[in-house]
N, CA, C and O atoms as a DFTB+ gen file, in Angstrom:
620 C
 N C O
     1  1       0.849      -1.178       0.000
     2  2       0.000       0.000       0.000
     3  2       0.889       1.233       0.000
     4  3       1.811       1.089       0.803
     5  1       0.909       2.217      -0.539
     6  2       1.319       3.593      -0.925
     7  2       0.056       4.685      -0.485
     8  3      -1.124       4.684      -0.837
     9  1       0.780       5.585       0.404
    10  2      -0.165       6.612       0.787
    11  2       0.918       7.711       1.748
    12  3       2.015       7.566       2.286
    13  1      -0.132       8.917       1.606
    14  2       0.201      10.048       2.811
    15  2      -0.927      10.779       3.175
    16  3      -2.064      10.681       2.714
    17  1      -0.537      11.470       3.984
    18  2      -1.561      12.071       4.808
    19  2      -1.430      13.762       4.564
    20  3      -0.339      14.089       4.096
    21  1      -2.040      14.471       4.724
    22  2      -2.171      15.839       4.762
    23  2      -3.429      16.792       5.109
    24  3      -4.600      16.762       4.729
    25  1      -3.015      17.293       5.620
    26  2      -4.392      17.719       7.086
    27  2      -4.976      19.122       6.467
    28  3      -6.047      19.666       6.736
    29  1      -4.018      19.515       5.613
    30  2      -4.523      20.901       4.789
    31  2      -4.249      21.112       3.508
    32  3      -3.540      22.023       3.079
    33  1      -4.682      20.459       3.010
    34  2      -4.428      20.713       1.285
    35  2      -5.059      22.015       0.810
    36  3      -6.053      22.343       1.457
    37  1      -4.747      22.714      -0.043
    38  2      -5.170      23.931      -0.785
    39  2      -6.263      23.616      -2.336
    40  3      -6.335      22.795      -3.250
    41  1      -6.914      24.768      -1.901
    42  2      -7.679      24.289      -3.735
    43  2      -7.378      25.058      -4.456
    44  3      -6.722      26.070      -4.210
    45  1      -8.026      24.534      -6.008
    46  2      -7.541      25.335      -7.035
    47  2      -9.240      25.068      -7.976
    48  3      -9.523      24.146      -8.741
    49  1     -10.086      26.225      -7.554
    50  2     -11.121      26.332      -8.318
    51  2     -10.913      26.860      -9.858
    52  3     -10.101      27.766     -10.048
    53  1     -11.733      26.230     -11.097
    54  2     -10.954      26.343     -12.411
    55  2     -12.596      26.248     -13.056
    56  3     -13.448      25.482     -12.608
    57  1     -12.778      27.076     -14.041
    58  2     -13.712      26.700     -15.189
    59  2     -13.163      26.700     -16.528
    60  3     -12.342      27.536     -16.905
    61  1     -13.495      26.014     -17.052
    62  2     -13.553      26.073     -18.889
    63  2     -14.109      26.750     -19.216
    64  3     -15.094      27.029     -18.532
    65  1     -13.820      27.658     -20.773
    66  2     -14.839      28.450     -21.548
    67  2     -14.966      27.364     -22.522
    68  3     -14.336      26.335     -22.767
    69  1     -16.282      28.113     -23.118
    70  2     -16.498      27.345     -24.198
    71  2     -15.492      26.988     -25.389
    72  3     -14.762      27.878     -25.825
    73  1     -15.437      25.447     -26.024
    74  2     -14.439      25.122     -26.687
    75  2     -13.201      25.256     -26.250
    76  3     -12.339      25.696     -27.012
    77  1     -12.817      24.793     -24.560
    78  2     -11.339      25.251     -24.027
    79  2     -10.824      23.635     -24.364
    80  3     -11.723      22.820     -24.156
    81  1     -10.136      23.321     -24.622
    82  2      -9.404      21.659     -24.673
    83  2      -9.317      21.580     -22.929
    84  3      -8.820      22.472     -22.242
    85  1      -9.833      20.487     -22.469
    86  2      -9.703      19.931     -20.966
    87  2      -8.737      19.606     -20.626
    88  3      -8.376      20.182     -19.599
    89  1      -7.874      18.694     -21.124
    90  2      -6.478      18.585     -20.864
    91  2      -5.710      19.999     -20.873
    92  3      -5.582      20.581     -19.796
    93  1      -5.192      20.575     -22.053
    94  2      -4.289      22.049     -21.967
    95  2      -4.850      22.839     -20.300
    96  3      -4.126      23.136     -19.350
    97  1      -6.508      23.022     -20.442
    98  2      -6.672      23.942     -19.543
    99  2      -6.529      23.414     -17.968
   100  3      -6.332      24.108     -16.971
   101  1      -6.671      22.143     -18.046
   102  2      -5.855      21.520     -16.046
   103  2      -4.800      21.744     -16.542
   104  3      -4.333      22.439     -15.640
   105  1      -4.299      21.717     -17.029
   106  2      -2.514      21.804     -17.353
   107  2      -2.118      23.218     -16.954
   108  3      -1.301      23.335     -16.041
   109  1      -2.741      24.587     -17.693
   110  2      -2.516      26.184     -18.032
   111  2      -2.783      26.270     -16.498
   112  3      -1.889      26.815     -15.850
   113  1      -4.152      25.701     -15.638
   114  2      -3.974      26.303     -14.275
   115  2      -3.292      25.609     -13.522
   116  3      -2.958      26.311     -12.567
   117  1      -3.017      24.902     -13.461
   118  2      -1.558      23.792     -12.235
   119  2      -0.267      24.439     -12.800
   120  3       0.539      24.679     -11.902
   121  1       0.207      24.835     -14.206
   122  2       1.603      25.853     -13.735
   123  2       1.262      26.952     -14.120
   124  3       2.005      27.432     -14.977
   125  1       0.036      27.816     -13.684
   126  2      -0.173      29.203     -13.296
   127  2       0.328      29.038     -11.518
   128  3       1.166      29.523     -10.758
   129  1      -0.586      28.215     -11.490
   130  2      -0.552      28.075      -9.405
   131  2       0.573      27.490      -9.013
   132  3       0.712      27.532      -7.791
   133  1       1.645      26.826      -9.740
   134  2       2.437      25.813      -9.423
   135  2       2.009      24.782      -8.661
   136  3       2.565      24.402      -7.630
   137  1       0.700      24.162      -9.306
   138  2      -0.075      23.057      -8.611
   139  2       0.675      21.517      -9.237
   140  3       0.472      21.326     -10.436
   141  1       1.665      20.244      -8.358
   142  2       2.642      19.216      -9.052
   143  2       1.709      18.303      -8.681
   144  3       1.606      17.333      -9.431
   145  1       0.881      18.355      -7.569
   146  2       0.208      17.063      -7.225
   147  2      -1.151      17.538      -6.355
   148  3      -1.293      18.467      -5.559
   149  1      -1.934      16.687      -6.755
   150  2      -3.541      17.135      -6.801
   151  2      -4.783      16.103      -7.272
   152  3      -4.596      15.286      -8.174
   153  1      -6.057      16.220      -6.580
   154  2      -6.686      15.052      -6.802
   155  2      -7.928      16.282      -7.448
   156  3      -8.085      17.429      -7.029
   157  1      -8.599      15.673      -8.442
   158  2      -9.526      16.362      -8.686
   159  2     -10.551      16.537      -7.826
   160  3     -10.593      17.584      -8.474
   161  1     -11.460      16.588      -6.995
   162  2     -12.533      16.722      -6.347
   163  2     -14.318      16.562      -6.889
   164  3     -15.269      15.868      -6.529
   165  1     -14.118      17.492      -7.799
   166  2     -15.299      17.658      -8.425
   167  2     -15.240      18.417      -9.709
   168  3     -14.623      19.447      -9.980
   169  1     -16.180      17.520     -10.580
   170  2     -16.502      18.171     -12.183
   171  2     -17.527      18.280     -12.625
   172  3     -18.333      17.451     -12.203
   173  1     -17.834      18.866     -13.223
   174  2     -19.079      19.019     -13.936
   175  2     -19.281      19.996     -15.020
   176  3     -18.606      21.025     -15.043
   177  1     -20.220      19.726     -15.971
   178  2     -20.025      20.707     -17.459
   179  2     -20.399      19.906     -18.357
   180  3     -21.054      18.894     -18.110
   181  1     -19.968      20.319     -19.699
   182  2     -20.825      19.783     -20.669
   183  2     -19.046      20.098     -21.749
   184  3     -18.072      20.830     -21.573
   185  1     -19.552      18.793     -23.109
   186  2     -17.888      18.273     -23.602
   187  2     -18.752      18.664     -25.481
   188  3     -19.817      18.293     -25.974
   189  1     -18.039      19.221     -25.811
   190  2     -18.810      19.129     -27.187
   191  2     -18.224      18.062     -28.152
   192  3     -18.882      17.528     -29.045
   193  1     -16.690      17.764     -27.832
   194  2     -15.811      16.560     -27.892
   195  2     -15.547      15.492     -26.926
   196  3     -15.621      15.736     -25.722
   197  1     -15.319      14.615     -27.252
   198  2     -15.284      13.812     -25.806
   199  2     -14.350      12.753     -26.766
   200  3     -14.675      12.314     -27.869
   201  1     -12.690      12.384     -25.774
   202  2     -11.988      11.403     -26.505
   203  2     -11.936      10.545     -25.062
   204  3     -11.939      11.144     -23.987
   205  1     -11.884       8.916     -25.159
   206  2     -12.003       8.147     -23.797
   207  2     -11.736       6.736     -24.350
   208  3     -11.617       6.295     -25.493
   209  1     -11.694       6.284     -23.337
   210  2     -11.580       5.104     -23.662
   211  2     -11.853       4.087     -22.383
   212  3     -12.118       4.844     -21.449
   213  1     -11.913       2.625     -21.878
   214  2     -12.328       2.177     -20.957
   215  2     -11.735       0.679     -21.068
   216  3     -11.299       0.219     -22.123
   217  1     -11.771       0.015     -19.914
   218  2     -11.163      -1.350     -19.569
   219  2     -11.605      -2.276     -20.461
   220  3     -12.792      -1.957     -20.520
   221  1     -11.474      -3.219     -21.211
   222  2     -11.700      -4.548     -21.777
   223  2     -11.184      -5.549     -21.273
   224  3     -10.187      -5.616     -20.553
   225  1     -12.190      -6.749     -21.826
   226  2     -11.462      -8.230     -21.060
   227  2     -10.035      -8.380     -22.445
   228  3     -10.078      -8.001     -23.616
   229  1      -8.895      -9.078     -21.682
   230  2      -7.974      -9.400     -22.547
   231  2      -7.298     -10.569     -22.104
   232  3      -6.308     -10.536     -21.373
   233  1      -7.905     -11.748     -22.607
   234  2      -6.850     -12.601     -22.183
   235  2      -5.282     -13.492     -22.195
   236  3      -4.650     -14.512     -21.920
   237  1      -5.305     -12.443     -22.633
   238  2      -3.611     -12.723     -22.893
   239  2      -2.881     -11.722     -21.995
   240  3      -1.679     -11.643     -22.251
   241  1      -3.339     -10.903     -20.959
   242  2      -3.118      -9.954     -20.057
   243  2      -2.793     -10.743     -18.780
   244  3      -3.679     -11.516     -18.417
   245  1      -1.707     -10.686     -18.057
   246  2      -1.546     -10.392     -17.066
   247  2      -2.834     -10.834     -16.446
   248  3      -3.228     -11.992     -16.310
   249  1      -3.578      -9.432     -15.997
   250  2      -4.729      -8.985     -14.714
   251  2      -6.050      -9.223     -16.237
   252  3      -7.115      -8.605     -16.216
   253  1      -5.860      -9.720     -16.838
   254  2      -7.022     -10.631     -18.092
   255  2      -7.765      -9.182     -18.204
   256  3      -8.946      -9.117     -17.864
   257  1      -6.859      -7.625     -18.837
   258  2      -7.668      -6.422     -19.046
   259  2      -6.819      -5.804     -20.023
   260  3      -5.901      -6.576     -20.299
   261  1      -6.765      -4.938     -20.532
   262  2      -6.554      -3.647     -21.370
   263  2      -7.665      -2.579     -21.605
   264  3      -8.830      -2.613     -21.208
   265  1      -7.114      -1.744     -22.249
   266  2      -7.840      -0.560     -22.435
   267  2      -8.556      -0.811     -24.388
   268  3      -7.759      -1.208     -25.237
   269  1      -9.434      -0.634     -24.622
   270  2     -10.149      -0.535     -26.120
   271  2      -9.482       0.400     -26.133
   272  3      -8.957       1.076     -25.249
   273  1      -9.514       0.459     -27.654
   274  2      -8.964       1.759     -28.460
   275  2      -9.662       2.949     -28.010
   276  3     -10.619       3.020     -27.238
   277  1      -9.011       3.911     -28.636
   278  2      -9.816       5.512     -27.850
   279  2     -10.798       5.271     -28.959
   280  3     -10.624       4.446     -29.857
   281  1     -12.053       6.208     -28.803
   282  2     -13.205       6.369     -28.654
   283  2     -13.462       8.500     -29.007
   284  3     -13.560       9.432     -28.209
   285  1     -13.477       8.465     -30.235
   286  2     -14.138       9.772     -30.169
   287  2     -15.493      10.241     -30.514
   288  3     -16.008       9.607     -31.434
   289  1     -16.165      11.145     -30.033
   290  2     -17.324      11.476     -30.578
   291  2     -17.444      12.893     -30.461
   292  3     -16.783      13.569     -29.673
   293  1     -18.397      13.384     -31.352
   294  2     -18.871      15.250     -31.873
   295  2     -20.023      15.477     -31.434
   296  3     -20.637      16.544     -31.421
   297  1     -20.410      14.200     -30.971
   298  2     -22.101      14.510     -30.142
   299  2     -22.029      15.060     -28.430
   300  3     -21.598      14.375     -27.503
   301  1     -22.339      15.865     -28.369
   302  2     -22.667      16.771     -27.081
   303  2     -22.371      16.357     -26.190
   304  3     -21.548      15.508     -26.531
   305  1     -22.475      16.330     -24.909
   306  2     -22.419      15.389     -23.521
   307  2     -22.592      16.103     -22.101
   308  3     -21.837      17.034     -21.821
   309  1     -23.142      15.868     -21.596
   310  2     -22.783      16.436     -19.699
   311  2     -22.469      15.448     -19.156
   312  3     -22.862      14.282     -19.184
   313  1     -21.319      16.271     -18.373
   314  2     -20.624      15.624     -17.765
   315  2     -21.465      15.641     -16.215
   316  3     -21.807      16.676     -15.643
   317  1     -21.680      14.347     -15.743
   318  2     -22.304      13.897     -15.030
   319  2     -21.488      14.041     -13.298
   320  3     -21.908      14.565     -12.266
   321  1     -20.198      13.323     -13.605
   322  2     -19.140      13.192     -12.712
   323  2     -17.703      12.948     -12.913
   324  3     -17.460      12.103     -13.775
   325  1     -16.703      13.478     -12.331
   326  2     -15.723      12.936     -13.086
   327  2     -14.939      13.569     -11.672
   328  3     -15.315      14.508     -10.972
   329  1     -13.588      12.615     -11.503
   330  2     -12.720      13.188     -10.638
   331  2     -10.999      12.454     -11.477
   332  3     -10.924      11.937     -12.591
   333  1     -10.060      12.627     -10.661
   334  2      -8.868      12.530     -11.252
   335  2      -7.523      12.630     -10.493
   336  3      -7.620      12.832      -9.282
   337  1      -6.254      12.515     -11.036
   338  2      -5.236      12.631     -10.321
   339  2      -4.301      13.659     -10.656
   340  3      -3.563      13.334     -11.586
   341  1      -4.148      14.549     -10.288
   342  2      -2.672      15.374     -11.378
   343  2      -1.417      15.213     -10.299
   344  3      -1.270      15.354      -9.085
   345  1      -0.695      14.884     -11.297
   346  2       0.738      14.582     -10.833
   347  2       1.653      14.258     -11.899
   348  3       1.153      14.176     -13.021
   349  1       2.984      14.043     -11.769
   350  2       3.872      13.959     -12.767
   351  2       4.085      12.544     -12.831
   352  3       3.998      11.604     -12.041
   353  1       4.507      12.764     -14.473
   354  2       4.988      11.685     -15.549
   355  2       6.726      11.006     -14.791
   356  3       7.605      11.828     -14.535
   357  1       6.901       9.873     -14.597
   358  2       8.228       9.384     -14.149
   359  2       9.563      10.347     -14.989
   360  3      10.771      10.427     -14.766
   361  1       8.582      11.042     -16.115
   362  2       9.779      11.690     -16.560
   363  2      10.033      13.353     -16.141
   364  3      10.762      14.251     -16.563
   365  1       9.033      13.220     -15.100
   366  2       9.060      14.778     -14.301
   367  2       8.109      15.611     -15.462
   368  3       8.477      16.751     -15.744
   369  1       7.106      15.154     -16.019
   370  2       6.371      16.139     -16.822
   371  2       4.932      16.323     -16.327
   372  3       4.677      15.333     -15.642
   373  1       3.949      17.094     -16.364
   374  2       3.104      17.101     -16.229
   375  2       1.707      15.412     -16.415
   376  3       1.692      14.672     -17.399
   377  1       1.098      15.320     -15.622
   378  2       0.147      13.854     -15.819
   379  2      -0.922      14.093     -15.261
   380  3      -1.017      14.799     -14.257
   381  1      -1.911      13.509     -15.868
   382  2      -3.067      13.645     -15.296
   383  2      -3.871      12.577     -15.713
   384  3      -3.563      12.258     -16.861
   385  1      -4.821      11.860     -15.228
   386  2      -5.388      10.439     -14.735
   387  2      -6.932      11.114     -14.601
   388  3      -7.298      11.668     -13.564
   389  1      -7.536      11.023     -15.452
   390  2      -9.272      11.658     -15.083
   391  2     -10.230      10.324     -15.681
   392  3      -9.830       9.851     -16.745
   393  1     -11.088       9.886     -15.250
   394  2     -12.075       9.448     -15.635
   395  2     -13.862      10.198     -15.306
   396  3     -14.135      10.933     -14.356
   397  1     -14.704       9.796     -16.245
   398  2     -15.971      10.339     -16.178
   399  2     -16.828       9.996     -16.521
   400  3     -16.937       9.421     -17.604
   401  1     -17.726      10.209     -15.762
   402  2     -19.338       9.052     -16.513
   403  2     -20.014      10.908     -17.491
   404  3     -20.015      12.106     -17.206
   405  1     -20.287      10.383     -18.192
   406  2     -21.479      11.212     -19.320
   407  2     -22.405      10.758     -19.840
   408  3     -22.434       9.562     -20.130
   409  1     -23.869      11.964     -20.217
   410  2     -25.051      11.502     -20.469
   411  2     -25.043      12.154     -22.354
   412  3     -24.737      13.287     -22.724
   413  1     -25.262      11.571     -22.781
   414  2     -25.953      12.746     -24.117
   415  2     -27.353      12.679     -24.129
   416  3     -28.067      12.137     -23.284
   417  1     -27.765      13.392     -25.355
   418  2     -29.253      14.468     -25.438
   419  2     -30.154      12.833     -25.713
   420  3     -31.365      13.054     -25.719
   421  1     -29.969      11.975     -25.836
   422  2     -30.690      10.768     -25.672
   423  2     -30.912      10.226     -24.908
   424  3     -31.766       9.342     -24.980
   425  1     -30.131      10.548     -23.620
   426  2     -30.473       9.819     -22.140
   427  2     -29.365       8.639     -21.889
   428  3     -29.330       8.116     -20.775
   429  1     -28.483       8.225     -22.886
   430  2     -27.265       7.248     -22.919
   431  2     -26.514       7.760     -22.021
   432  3     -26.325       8.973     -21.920
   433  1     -25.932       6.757     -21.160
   434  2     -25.382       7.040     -20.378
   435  2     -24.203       6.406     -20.470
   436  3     -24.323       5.188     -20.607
   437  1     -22.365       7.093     -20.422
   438  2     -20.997       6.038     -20.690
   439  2     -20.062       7.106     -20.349
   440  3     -20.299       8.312     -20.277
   441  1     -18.689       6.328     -20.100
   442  2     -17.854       6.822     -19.592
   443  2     -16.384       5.630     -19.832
   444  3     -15.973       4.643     -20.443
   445  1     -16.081       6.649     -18.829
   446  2     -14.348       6.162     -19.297
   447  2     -13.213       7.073     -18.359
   448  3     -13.333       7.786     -17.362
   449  1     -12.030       6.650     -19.238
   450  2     -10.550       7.040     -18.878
   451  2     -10.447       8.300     -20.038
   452  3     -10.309       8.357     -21.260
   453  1     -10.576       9.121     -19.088
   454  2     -10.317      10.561     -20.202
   455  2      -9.623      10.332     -21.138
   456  3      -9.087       9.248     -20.905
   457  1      -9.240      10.780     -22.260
   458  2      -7.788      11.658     -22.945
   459  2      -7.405      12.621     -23.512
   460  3      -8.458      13.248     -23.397
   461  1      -6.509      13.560     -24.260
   462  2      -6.225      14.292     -24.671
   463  2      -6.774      14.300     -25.532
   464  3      -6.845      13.199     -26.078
   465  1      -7.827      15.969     -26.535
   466  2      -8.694      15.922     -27.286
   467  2     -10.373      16.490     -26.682
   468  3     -11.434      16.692     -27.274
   469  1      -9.977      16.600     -25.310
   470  2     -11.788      16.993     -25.275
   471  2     -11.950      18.221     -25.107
   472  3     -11.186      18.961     -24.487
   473  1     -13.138      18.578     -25.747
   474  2     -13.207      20.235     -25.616
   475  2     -14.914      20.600     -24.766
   476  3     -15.998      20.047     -24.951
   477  1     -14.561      21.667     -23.885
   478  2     -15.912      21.926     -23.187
   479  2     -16.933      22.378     -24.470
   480  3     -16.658      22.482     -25.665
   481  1     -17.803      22.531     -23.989
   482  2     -19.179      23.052     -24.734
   483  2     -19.556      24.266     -24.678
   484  3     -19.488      25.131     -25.550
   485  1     -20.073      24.334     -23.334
   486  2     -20.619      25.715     -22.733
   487  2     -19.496      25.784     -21.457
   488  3     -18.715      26.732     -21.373
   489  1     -19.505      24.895     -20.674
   490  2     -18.584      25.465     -19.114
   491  2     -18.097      24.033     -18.941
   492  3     -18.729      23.120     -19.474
   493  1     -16.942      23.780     -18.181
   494  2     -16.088      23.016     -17.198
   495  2     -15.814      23.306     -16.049
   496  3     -14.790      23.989     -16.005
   497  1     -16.311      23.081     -14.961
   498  2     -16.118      23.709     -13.272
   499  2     -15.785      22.950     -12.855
   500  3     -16.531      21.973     -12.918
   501  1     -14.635      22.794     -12.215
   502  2     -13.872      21.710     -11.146
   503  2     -13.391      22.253     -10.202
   504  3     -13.361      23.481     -10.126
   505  1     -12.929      21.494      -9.312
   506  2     -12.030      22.033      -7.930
   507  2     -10.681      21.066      -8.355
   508  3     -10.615      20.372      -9.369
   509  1      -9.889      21.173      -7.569
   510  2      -8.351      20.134      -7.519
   511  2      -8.163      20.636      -6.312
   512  3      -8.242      21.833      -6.038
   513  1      -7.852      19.555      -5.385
   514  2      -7.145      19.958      -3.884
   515  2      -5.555      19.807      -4.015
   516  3      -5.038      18.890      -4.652
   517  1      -5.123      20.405      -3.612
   518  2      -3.203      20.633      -3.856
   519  2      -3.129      19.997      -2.850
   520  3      -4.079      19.896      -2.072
   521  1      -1.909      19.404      -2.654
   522  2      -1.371      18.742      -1.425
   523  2       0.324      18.879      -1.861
   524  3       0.670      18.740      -3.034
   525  1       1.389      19.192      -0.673
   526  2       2.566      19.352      -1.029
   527  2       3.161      18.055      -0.058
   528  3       4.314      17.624      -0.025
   529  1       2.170      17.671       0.582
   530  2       2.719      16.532       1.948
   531  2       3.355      14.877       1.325
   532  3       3.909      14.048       2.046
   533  1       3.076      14.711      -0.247
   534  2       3.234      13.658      -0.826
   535  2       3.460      13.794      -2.100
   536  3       2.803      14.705      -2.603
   537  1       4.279      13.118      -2.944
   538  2       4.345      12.779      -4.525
   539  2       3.614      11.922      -4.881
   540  3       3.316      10.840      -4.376
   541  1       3.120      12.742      -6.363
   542  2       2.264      11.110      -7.006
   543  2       2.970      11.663      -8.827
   544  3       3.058      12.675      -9.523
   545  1       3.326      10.168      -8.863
   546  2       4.647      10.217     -10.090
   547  2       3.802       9.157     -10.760
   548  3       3.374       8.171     -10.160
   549  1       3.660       9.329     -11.604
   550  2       3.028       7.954     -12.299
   551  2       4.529       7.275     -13.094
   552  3       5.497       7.851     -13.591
   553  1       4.230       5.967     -12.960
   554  2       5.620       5.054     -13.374
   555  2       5.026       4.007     -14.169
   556  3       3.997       3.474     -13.752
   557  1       5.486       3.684     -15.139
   558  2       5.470       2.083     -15.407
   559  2       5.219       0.551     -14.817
   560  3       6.137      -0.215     -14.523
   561  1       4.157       0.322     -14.730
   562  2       4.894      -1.036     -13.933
   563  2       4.568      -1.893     -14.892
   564  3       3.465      -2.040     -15.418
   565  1       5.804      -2.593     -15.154
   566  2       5.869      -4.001     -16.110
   567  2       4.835      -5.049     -16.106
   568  3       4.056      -5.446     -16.973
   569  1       5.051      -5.385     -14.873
   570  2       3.641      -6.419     -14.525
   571  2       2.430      -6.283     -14.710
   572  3       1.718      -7.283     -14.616
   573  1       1.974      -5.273     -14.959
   574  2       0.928      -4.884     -15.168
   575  2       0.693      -4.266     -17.134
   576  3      -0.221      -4.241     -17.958
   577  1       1.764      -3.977     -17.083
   578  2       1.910      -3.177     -18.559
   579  2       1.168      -2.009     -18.820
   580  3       0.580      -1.695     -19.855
   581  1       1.253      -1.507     -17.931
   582  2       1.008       0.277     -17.875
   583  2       1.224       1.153     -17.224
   584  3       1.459       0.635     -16.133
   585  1       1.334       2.379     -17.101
   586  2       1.725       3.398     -16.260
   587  2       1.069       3.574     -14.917
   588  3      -0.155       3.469     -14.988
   589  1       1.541       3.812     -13.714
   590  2      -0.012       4.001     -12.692
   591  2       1.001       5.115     -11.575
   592  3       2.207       5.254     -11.375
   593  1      -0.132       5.690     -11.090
   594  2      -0.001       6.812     -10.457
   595  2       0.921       5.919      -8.536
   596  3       0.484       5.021      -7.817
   597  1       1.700       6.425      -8.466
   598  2       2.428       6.098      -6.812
   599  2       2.430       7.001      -6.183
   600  3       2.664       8.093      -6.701
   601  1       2.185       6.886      -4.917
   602  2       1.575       7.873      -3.925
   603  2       2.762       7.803      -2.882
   604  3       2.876       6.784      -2.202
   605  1       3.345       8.493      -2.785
   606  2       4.579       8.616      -1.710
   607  2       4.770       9.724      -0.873
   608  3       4.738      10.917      -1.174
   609  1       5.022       9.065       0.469
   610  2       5.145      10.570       1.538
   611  2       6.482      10.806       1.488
   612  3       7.313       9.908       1.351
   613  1       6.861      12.502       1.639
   614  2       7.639      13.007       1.450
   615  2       7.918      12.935       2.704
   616  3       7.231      13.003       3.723
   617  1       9.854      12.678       2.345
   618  2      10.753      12.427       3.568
   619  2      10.980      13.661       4.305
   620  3      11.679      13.656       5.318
């Protein structure tokens, strides 16, 4: 188990304008604020793009999973819920880990593992709580065959 504790984390309240890319804009406010590590809290808004993707059975896997191919669509969406991780890439770069359930104008309801590519509609409102008490580095792990976020208290 990997964890830390922190008794006062800081926030970082953020909206999207319309047509802002979701990725760039968590990115533009975490090094406005110098925000390195951060859990999303809360989302909500509407995606006029939406790129994602989600777990599949794979049996030739390890943990018998992978991810389906990404997934884009031009049809509308509200975003229902969504929270996330920001923290850095093992190569010290910016990372971020979001998943989200969404509805479109039909009442369908789906979701996923964010990615790079989505653009708000009308608004994006989130919070991110900062925390400086711990690192979260996302790394590789072999065994698994993918990247995952490690949570470490600072010495």
């Amino acid at each position: 188990m990997q964890m830390f504790f922190d008794k006062n984390p800081q926030m970082l309240f953020l909206r999207l304008q319309r047509y802002e890319d979701l990725f760039e804009g968590i990115q533009a406010a975490c090094a406005k604020y110098g925000v390195k590590y951060g859990t999303i809290t809360s989302c909500l808004g509407s995606l006029s793009k939406t790129v994602y993707n989600y777990i599949a059975y794979d049996e030739k896997s390890a943990t018998k999973t992978s991810f389906c191919d990404s997934i884009t669509t031009d049809i509308p969406n509200e975003i229902l819920a969504a929270c996330g991780t920001v923290g850095v890439s093992e190569k010290g770069g910016f990372d971020l880990h979001m998943h989200a359930l969404m509805i479109e104008p039909d009442g369908r309801i789906y979701g996923g593992h964010m990615l790079p590519g989505c653009r708000s509609l009308v608004t994006v409102e989130m919070s991110i709580a900062i925390t400086d008490a711990g690192t979260m580095t996302r790394i590789f792990e072999p065994d698994v065959r993918i990247a995952l976020f490690n949570f470490l208290e600072k010495k």
